[in-house]
Structure formats: C-alpha cells, structure tokens
C-alpha positions as a printed NumPy array, in Angstrom:
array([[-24.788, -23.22 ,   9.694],
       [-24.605, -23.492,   5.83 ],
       [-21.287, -24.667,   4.428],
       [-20.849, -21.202,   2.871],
       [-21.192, -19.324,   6.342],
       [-18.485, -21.689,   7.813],
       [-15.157, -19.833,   5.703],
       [-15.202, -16.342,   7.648],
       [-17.056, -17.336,  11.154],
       [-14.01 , -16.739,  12.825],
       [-11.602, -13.767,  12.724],
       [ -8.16 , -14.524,  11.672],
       [ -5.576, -14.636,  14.513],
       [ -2.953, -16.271,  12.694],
       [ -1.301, -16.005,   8.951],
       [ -0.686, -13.809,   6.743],
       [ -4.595, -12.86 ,   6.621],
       [ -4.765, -11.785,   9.836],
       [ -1.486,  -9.004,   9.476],
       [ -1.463,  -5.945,   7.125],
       [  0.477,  -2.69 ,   6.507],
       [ -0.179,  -0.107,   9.41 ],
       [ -0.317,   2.24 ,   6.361],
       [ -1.951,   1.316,   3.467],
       [ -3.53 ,  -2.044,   5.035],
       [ -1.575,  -4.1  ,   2.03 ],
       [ -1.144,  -7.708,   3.009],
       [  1.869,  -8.594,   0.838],
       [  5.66 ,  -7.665,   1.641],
       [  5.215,  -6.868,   5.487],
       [  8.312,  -5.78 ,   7.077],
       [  7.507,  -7.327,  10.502],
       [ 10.83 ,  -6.94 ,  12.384],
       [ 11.237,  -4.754,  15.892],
       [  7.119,  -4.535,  15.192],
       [  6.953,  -1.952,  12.406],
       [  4.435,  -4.132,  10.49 ],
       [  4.43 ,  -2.14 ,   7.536],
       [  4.889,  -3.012,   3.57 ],
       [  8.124,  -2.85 ,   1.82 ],
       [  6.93 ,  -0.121,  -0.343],
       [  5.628,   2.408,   2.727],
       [  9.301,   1.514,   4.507],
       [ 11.086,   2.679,   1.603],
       [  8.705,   5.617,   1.718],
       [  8.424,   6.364,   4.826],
       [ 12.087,   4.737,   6.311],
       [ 13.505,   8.498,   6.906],
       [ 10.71 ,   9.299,   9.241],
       [ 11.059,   6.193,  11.045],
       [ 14.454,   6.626,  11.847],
       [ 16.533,   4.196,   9.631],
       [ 19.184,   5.727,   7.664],
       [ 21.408,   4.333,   4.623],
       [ 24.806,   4.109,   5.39 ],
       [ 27.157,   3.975,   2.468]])
C-alpha cells in the first residue's frame, strides 16, 4: 500500500468527518442534541416542523 492510499482506507467512525447534516449533508454547525444531527441553518429552517417552538 502506497503512502497516498493509506489517508482514506478506512471509513470514518469518529470526528467531525464521520457526522453530517441529515439534510443538506453539511459538516459544519451540527446540532447533535436528542439526535437531530442536523446544521444550524436547516434547524432554523426547518425547527417548526420538528416541533420546537420560540417562546417569548
């Protein structure tokens, strides 16, 4: 095996490689609490739907 073949030989199980937005597969900003694993920007999008309301 080539030093070149070694980077990606393995899938990611661990990091923040290996976790991306159910939605738009984005790998920055994940909201990972009660498992919604889902960007920032699709929560605030899509937060009505889900179920979480603004109280103010």
């Amino acid at each position: 095996m080539a030093h070149a073949n070694v980077w990606n030989s393995r899938p990611r199980q661990y990091g923040k490689g290996a976790r991306q937005c159910r939605v738009c597969a984005h790998r920055a900003g994940l909201i990972r609490k009660y498992n919604l694993n889902i960007c920032r920007q699709c929560f605030r999008e899509y937060a009505n739907d889900i179920g979480f309301h603004k109280y103010r």
